[in-house]
C-alpha positions as CSV (number, residue, x, y, z in Angstrom):
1,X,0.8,-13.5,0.4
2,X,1.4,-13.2,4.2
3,X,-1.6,-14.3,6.1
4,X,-3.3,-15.8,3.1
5,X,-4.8,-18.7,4.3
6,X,-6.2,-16.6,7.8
7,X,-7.8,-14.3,5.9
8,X,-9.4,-16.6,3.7
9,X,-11.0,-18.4,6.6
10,X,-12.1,-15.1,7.6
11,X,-13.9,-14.2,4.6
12,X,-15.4,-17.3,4.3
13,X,-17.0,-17.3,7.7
14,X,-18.2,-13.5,6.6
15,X,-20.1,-14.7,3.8
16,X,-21.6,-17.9,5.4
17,X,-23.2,-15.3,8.5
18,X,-23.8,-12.6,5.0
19,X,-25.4,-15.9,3.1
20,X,-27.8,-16.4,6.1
21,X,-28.8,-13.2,7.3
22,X,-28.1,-10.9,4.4
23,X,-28.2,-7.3,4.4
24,X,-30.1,-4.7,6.6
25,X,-29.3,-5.5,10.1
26,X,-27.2,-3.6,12.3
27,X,-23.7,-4.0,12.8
28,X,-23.7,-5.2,16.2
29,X,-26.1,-8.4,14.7
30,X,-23.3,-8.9,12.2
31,X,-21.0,-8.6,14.8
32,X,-22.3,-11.2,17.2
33,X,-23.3,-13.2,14.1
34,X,-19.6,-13.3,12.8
35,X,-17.9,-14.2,16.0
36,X,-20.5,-17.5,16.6
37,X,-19.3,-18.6,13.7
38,X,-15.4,-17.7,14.0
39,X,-16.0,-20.1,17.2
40,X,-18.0,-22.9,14.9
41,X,-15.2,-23.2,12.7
42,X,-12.1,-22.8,15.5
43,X,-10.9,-19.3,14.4
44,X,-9.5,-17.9,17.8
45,X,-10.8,-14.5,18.3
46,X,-11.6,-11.4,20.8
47,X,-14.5,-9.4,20.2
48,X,-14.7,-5.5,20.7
49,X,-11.1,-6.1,21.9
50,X,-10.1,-2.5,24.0
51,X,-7.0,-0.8,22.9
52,X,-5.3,1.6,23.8
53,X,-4.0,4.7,21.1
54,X,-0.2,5.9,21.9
55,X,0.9,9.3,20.3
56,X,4.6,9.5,21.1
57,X,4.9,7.8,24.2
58,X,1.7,9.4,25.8
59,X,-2.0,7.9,26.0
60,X,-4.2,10.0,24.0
61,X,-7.4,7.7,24.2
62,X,-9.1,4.1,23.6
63,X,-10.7,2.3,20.5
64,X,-12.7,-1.0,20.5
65,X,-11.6,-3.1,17.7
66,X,-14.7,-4.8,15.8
67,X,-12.1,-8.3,16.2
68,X,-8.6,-9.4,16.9
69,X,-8.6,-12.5,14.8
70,X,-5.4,-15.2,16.3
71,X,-3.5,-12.1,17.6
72,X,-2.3,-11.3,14.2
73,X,-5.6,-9.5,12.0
74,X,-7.6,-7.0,13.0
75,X,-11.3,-7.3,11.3
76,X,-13.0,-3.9,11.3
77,X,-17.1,-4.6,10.3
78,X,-19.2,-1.7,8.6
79,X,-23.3,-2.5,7.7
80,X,-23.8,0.2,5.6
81,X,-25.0,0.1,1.4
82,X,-21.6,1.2,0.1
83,X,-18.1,1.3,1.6
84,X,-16.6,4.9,1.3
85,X,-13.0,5.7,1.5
86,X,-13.9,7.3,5.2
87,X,-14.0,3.6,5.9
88,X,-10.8,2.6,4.6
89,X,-9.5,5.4,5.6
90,X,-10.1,4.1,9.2
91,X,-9.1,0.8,9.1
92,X,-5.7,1.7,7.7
93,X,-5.7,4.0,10.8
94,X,-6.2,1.4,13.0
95,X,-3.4,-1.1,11.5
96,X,-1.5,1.7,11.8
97,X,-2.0,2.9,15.2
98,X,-2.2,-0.6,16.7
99,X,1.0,-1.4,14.8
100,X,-0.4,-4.2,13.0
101,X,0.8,-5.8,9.3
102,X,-3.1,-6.6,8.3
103,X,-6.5,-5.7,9.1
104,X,-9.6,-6.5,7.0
105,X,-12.4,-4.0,6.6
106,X,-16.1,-6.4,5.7
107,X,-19.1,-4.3,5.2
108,X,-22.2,-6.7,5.1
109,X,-24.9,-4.0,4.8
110,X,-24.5,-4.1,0.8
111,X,-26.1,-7.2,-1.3
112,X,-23.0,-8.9,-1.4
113,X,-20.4,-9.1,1.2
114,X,-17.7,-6.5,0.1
115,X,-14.5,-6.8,1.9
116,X,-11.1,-5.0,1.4
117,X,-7.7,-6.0,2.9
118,X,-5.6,-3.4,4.1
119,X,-1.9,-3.1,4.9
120,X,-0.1,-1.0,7.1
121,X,2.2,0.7,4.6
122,X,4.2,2.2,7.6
123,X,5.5,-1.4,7.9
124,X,5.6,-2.7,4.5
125,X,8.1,0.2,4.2
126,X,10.3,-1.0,7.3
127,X,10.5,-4.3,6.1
128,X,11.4,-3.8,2.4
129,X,12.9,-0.6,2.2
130,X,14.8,-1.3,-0.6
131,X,11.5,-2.6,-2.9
132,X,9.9,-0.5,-5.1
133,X,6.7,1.8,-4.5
134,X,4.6,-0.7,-6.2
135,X,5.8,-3.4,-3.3
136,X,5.6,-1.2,-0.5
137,X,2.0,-0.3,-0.9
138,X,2.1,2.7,-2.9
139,X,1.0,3.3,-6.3
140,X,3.6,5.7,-8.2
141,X,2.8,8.8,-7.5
142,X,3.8,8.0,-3.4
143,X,-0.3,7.2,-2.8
144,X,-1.4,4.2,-0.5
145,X,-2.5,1.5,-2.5
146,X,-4.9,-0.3,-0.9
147,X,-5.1,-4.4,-2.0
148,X,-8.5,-5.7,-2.6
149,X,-10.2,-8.9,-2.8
150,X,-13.6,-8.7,-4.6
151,X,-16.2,-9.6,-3.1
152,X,-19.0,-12.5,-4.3
């Protein structure tokens, strides 16, 4: 899997900031938590990274990413008790709209870290056009099918 080992190194510094602090902070905590220890264990990394949203051509607006993770992941944090598809909905917007392969979606407000790793199925189709459904993301009815890695 593409970006395997990146994303596993971005877990596991999730869950070591999750196993000291826990849940019921807010995100911003979580947030300045996560990125002191991306720089503890040498994960390169831009916080609240600014950028800009393109519909055809034309500038329609700005979003803060949560994290660009070595110019190739985009982490989008969430403190809340339960992830809800609004929230995946919204990272698979962003992957989308920043043109990006990956993004992972980490939501540290439940009892255990939950995280969910999303594709940009816009891409996946590019790249293997000639795959099946299953391998470009979508289940077989034409749906997204998001991957996810359970969380601890």
């Amino acid at each position: 899997m593409k970006y395997q080992d990146l994303t596993h190194k971005i877990i596991g510094a999730a869950m070591e900031v999750h196993k000291h602090l826990g849940n019921g902070f807010q995100e911003v905590v979580y947030q300045r938590a996560l990125s002191i220890e991306f720089n503890l264990q040498g994960i390169a990394h831009e916080r609240e990274k600014e950028m800009s949203l393109q519909y055809k051509g034309h500038d329609v607006g700005t979003r803060r990413v949560d994290f660009f993770v070595e110019d190739q992941i985009m982490v989008e944090i969430k403190a809340v008790i339960n992830l809800e598809d609004v929230h995946l909905a919204q990272a698979m917007n962003y992957v989308e709209a920043y043109n990006m392969e990956i993004g992972l979606l980490l939501n540290f407000g439940a009892k255990s870290l939950q995280f969910k790793r999303v594709h940009n199925n816009n891409l996946i189709k590019q790249s293997s056009h000639q795959d099946n459904q299953t391998n470009q993301g979508l289940d077989g009815y034409g749906n997204p099918n998001i991957k996810t890695i359970s969380g601890i």
